[in-house]
C-alpha positions, 0 to 999 in steps of 0.5 A, spaced: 303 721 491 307 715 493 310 714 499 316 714 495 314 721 492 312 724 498 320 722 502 323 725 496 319 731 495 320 732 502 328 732 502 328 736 496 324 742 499 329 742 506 336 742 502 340 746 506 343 753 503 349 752 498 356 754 502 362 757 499 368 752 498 373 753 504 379 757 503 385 753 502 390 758 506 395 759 502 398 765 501 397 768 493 401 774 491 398 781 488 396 777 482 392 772 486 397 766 485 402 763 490 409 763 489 414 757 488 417 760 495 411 761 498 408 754 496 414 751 499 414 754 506 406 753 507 410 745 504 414 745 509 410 748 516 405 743 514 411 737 514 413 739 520 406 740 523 404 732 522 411 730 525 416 730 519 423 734 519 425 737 512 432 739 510 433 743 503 439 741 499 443 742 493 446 736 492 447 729 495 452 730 499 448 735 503 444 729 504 449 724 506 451 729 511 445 729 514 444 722 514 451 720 517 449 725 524 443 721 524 443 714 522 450 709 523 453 703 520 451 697 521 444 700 520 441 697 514 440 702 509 437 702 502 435 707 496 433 708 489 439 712 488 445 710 485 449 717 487 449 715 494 452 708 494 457 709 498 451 710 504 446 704 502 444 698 498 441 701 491 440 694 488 434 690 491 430 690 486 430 682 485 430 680 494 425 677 497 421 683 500 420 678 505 428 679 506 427 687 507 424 687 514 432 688 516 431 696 513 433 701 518 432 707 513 430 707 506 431 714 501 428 714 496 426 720 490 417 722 490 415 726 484 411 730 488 409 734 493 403 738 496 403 744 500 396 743 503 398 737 507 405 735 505 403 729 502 408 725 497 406 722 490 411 716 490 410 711 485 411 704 484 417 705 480 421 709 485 420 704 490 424 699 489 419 694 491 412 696 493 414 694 501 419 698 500 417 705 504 412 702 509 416 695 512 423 700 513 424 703 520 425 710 517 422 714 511 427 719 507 423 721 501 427 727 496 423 731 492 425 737 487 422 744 489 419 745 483 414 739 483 411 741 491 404 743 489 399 747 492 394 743 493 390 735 492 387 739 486 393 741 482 397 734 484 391 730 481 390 735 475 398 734 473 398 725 474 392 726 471 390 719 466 397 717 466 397 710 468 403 710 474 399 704 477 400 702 484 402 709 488 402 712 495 402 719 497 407 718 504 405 724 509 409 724 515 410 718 520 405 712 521 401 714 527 395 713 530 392 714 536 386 709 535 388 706 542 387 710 549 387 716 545 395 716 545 398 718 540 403 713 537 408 713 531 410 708 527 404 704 529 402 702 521 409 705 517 415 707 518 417 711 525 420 717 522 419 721 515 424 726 513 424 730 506 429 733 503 427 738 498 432 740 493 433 746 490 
C-alpha cells in the first residue's frame, strides 16, 4: 500500500460521527410551518440585534414622516422612488458615481428579506448605480412584508437561476471591529440601515 493509500485510509476510518443540522430557531405553528407574522417579528428582533431600526408602514407617507424626524434639508437625499420626489433626488441613474459621495441618505426598495439574519436581497436594478447603498452615509431599504423569508435557504430557492446579475444582500450597519476589538460602524458602508416593511 502507498503511502498515499495508507493517509487515505487512515482518514476514512477516523470520520467523525454524522450531527444533525442545527435548528433554525424560528417558531413553527401546529403544523410545523412559521407563520408571515412570526417570520417577521423573528426579521425584525434580528434587524435590531445587528444594529439596524425597523419601521412598518402602509404607505409612503408613513415613511416621509419618519425620515422628515431624522434627516434634514440640505442633507442629500436619493431614492429609486418616484412617490417620494418631494423628499429626495429619484433621477441619478446617468450621474457620475464618482459624484454620489455627497449622499447623506439613500432609500431604495429590496425584494427580500430573510428572518434568520435580517439580510436583504437588493439587485442591481433597484440600485440606481451599483455605488449607490454602500458610498451613502445612511442605508434605508423598503421591503414588502410578504417577500421576508425564514432563512438563506428559502431566499436562494426563490432567486433560484434568475439571472439578476450584480446583487447584495445589505444586513444592518457597515461595521467591523477588526481594530482593537472596538467596534465600529460605518467603517466599510453606510453608518445606519433602517428598514421599513410594508404591510
Amino acid at each position: 500500500m502507498s503511502s498515499k493509500n495508507t493517509i487515505l485510509a487512515a482518514l476514512k476510518a477516523n470520520q467523525p460521527d454524522l450531527l444533525p443540522l442545527p435548528s433554525l430557531n424560528l417558531p413553527v405553528t401546529d403544523n410545523g410551518t412559521p407563520t408571515v407574522e412570526e417570520i417577521v417579528e423573528k426579521f425584525k428582533t434580528t434587524a435590531v440585534t445587528i444594529g439596524g431600526r425597523v419601521f412598518e408602514v402602509s404607505d409612503f407617507n408613513g415613511i416621509k414622516e419618519i425620515l422628515a424626524a431624522q434627516f434634514i434639508s440640505p442633507a442629500r437625499i436619493i431614492s429609486s422612488f418616484t412617490e417620494l420626489s418631494e423628499i429626495a433626488e429619484t433621477d441619478i441613474s446617468q450621474e457620475n458615481p464618482h459624484l454620489l459621495a455627497d449622499v447623506e441618505l439613500a432609500i431604495l426598495q429590496a425584494e427580500m428579506g430573510v428572518a434568520e439574519n435580517a439580510a436583504l436581497w437588493v439587485p442591481e436594478g433597484n440600485m440606481m448605480q451599483r455605488a449607490v447603498p454602500f458610498i451613502c452615509q445612511h442605508l434605508a431599504l423598503v421591503v414588502r412584508k410578504q417577500n421576508i423569508v425564514g432563512n438563506m435557504h428559502q431566499a436562494y430557492a426563490l432567486l433560484g437561476n434568475n439571472n439578476t446579475g450584480f446583487g447584495a444582500f445589505i444586513a444592518g450597519p457597515s461595521k467591523t471591529a477588526d481594530i482593537e476589538q472596538s467596534l465600529v460602524l460605518g467603517a466599510h458602508g453606510p453608518r445606519s440601515l433602517t428598514v421599513f416593511i410594508w404591510a
